[in-house]
N, C-alpha and C positions, 0 to 999 in steps of 0.2 A: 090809168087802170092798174098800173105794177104796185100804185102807191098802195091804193086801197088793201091790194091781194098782205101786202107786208104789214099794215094797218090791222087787217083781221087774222092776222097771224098772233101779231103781237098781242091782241086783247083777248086772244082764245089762248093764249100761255098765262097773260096776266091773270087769269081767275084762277088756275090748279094751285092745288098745294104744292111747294116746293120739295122736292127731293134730297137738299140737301141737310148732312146730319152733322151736331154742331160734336165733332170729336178733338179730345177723346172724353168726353162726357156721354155721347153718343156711340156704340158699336153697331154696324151692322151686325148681324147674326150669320156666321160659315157656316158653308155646308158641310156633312158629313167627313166629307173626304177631303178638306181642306188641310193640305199638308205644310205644318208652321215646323217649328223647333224641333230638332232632336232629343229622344232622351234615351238613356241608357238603365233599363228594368232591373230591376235585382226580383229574387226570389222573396217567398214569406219569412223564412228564416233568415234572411239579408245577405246573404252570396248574392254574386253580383249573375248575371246572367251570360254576360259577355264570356268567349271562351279564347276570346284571342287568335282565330281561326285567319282571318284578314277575307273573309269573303264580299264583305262590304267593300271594304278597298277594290278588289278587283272587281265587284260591280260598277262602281261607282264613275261614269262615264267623264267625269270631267275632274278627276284624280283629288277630290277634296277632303278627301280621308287617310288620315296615318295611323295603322296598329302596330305595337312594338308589341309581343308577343313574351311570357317569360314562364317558366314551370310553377305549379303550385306544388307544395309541400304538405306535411300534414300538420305542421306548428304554423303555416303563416298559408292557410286559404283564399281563397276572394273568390273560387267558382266555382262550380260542378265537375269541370271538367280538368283533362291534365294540364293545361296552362291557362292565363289570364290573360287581359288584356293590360302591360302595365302602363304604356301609353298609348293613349285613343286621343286623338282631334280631328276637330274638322274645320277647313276653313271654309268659314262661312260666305266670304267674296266668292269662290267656288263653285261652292253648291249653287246647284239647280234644282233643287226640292224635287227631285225625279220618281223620288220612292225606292230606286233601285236597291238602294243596302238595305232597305226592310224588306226587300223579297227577298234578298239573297241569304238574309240572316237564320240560320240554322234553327238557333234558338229563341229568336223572337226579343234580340236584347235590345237591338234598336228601334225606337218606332219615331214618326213623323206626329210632333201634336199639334195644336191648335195653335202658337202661339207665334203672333204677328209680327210683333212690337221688334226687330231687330233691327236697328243702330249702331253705325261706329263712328270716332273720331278719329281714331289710329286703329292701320291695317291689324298693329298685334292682337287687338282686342276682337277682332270678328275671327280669331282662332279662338274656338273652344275644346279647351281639355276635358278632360276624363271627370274632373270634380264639378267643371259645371254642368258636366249634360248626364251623371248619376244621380237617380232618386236618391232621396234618402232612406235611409232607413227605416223598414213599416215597424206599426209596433207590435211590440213582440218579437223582432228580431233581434240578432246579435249584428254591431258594426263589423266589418272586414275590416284585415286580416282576421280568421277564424284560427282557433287552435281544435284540432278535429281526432279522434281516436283514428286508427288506420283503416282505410276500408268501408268507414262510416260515414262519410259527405254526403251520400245521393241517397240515403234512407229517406229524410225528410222531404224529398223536392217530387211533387208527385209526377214529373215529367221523365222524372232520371228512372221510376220502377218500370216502369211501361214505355220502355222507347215502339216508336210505331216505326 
């Protein structure tokens, strides 16, 4: 009688379509909120967003984050604000895709994207620096370092007229 029960198991699986998808040729499709890679926003005019604050680091429950923090000038820019971020990493062994430094982040420079595909062969290489997790530059902006008249940086950035 057991035989039979495992018999009709097996030929009521054999007829469905299979589930599996032949990747990477094949993606499933993520949900909205599926939090892949880091990147680091820059503005429309290409200042970077980051302000060098470290509040992501001390968010960050499983210590995967280092900001080295340094003043902006007005011949050599990178942000809105009075400092930069001039070294940012994260290591990626670390992280636990928590979200927490994109809540914590002030200005909204970090965010979590879609992107899955992480691999490593060597530990150095699952640290990612500051140049790979920066967009680039959109167009019609200027690259950082910016040279800026004094006083003038946050005209253009429509967050900086209207702080809430």
């Amino acid at each position: 009688m057991n035989i039979l029960k495992g018999f009709e198991t097996t030929y009521k699986h054999l007829l469905e379509e299979p589930v599996t998808l032949q990747y990477p040729e094949e993606v499933q499709p993520f949900n909205e909120r599926y939090k892949g890679r880091h990147h680091l926003r820059r503005y429309e005019n290409g200042l970077e967003k980051c302000i060098g604050c470290s509040l992501c680091a001390a968010a960050c429950p499983a210590d995967a984050i280092w900001v080295e923090a340094e003043e902006n000038t007005d011949d050599e820019r990178y942000s809105p604000g009075e400092r930069y971020a001039k070294t940012y990493e994260i290591n990626m062994l670390r992280c636990i895709f928590c979200g927490y430094c994109e809540d914590a982040c002030p200005t909204q420079a970090i965010q979590l994207g879609h992107e899955h595909r992480l691999s490593f062969t060597d530990r150095r290489d699952a640290i990612f620096t500051k140049d790979m997790l920066i967009d680039p530059v959109p167009a019609g902006g200027k690259p950082t370092p910016q040279e800026v008249e004094p006083g003038e940086y946050n005209r253009s950035i429509p967050d900086m007229e209207n702080p809430k």
